[in-house]
C-alpha positions as a printed Julia matrix, in Angstrom:
103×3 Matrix{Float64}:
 52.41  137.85  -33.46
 52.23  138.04  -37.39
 49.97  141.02  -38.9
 49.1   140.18  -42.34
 47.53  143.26  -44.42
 45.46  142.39  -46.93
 45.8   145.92  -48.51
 49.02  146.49  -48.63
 49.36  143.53  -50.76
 45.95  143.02  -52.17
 44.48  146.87  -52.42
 41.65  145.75  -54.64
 40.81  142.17  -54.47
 40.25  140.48  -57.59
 38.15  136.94  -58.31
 38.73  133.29  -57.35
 41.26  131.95  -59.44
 44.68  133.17  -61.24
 43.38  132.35  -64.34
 39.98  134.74  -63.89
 42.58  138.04  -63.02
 44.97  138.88  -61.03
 44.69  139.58  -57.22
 42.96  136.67  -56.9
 41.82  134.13  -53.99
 44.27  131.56  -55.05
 47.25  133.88  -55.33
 46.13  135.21  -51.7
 45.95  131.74  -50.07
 49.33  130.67  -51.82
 51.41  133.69  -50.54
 49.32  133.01  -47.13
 50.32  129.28  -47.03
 54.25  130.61  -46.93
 53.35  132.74  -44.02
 51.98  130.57  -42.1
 53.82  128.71  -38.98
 52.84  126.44  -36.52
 54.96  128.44  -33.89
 53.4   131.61  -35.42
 49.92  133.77  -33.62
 48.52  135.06  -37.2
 46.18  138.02  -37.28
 44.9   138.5   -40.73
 43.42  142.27  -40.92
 40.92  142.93  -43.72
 40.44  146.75  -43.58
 41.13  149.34  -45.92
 40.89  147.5   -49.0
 38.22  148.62  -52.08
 36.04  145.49  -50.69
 35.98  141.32  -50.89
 33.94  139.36  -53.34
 32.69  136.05  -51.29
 34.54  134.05  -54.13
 37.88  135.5   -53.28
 37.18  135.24  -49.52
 35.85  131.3   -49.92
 39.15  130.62  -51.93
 41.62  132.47  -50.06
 40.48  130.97  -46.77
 38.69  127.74  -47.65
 40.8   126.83  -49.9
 43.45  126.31  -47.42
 41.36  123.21  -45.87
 41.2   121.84  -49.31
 45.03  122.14  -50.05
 45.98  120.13  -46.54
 46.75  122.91  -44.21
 45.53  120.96  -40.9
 42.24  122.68  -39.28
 43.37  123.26  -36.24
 46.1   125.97  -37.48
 43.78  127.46  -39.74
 40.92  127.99  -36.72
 43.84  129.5   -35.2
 44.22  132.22  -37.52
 42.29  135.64  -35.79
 41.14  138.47  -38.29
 40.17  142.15  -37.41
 37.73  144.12  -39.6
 36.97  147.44  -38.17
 35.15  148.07  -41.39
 33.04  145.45  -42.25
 32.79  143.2   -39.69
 30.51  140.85  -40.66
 33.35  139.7   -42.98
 34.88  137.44  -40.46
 31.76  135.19  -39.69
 31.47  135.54  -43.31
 35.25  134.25  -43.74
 34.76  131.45  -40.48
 31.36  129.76  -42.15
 34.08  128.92  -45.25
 36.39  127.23  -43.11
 33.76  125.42  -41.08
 32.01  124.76  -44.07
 35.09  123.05  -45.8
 36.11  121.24  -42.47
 32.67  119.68  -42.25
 32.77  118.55  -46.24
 36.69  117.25  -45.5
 35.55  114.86  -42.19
């Protein structure tokens, strides 16, 4: 199984786009995308960071419906917050929400 911290990458997540600052959704989702394996049980943990604005969280894990990445793998990925857990419906109504706009 793959851990991915977001914090020990992304200690203070920043906005939506590369363009907006840095630590952004987009860079998150693009350094996720090369982690990511078909073969490969992903947990993505969320704790411990200074907090998630819904536009990084909608980009970093929504976006990866829009780019291609098939549904199925991305339903596949688990996440632990200890923290805040709320986060992870939070983060699983962007995927389903993308899925459903993308049938």
């Amino acid at each position: 199984m793959k851990i991915i911290k977001v914090a020990s990458r992304y200690p203070c997540p920043g906005p939506r786009y590369k363009k907006l600052g840095p630590s952004s959704g987009e860079e998150f989702r693009e350094w996720l995308i090369k982690e990511l394996s078909e073969e490969c049980d992903m947990t993505v943990d969320l704790d411990d960071t200074e907090g998630f604005g819904s536009s990084f969280l909608e980009e970093a894990f929504g976006g990866l419906i829009r780019v291609g990445i098939p549904p199925d793998l991305v339903k596949s990925i688990k996440f632990i917050s200890h923290e805040e857990p709320e986060l992870i419906d939070e983060i699983q109504e962007y995927i389903d929400d993308e899925i459903a706009n993308n049938e």
